[in-house]
Structure formats: structure tokens, C-alpha cells
N, C-alpha and C positions, 0 to 999 in steps of 0.2 A: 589714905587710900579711898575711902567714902569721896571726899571732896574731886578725887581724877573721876570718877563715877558719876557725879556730878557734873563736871566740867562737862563729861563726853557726851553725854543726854542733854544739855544745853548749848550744842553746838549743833541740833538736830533744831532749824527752828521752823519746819512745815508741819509737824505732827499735828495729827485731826484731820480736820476737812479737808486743808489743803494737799494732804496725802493724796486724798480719795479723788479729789475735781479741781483740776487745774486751770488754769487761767484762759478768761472769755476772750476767742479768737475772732475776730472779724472778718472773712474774705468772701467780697463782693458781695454785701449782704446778707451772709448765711453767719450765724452765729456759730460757733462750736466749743463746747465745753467737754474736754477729755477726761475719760475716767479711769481710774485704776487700782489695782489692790494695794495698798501698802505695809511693811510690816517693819519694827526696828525692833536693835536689841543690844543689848547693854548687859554686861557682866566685868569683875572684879575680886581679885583674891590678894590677899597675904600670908604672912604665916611667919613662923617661929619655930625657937625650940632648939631640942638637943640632941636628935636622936639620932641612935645610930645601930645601923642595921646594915645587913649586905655589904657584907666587909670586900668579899670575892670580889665586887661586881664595881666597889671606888664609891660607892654611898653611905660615906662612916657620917658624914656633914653635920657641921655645926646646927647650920640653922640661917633663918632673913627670908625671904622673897618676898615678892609683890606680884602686880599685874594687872592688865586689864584689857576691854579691848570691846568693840562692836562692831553693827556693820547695822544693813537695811538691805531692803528687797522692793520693787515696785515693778508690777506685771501692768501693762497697756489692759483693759480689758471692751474699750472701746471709747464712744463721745456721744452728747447728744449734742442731735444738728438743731438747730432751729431758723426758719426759713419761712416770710407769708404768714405767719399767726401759727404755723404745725411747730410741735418739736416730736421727733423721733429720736432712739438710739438705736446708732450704728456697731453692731458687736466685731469687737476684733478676733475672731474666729481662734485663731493658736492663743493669743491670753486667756479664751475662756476654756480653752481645751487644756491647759495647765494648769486652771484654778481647777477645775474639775473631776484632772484624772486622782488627785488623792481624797477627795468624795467618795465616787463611784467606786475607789478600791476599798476605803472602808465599810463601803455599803454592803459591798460584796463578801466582805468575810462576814459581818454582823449577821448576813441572812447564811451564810455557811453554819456557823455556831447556832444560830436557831436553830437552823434545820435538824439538824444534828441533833441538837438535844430534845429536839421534838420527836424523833425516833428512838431514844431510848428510853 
């Protein structure tokens, strides 16, 4: 089971940087290099045994299983341009409003629960 675990985490082969800043695009002079949030994830179970329980319900079972499985997430959150010796970054407005809104929600309870406990 460890080694499918394995397999699947090294079939992800951008992790790091290249998650974050992808590859230098050329058009007509202006350089652009996109950026983005990345995140992967990787989990795995087995199991055994003998047990038996919930007779009503059809789960008397011996016992075996496995599994496993992942995935990944990558949010646009903009590029920078570079053009004439400048570089700037251009924000992709709804990616950084996505990476954002679960911030600002945390932030918001955190100053809730101060608050609160600052009044009793």
C-alpha cells in the first residue's frame, strides 16, 4: 500500500516552483511569466481483521481492504509582465478573490472570539 502512495506522489512531477511560475512566454516582446497557487494531496488506507458488528445492517465482514487516491488544485492568481527593462505584475482579480475569501473569513471569526472574550 505505502509503494501505490508512492507511485501517485511521483507521478505529480511540477511540485515547487514550477507549481507557483510557469513557463516564460514570449509575445512580441513582452515577456510573461504566470503565477499561481498550487496545492496537491496524496492519502492512503488499508486494513484488516475480523470484526463483526451490525448484524441488522449486512456488516458481520471478515475483513481486507485498501485504497487510496489524490488529486491537486491550481488557482491562476495572475503574471508578471516584463517589457523595456519594467516588470510588473498583472493580478488575476477572481483568483486572488478565491485565495482570499478564506483569509478574510478566518480573520473575521478570530477578531469575533477576541472580541468577545475581551468583554467578559
Amino acid at each position: 500500500m505505502a509503494e501505490l502512495v508512492l507511485d501517485l506522489a511521483g507521478t505529480v512531477s511540477s511540485v515547487g516552483v514550477k507549481t507557483s511560475y510557469g513557463d516564460t512566454v514570449d509575445v512580441e516582446g513582452t515577456k510573461i511569466i504566470p503565477v499561481a497557487l498550487g496545492a496537491y494531496g496524496f492519502g492512503g488506507g488499508s486494513g484488516s481483521g475480523s470484526g463483526g458488528g451490525n448484524v441488522g445492517r449486512e456488516l458481520q465482514g471478515e475483513g481486507e481492504g485498501s485504497g487510496g487516491g489524490g488529486g491537486g488544485v491550481s488557482i491562476p492568481l495572475g503574471a508578471y509582465v516584463g517589457s523595456r527593462g519594467e516588470v510588473r505584475f498583472e493580478p488575476n482579480v477572481i483568483g486572488l478573490l478565491l485565495v482570499a475569501t478564506p483569509l478574510v473569513w478566518a480573520t473575521g471569526r478570530a477578531l469575533k472570539m477576541i472580541i468577545r472574550a475581551l468583554k467578559h
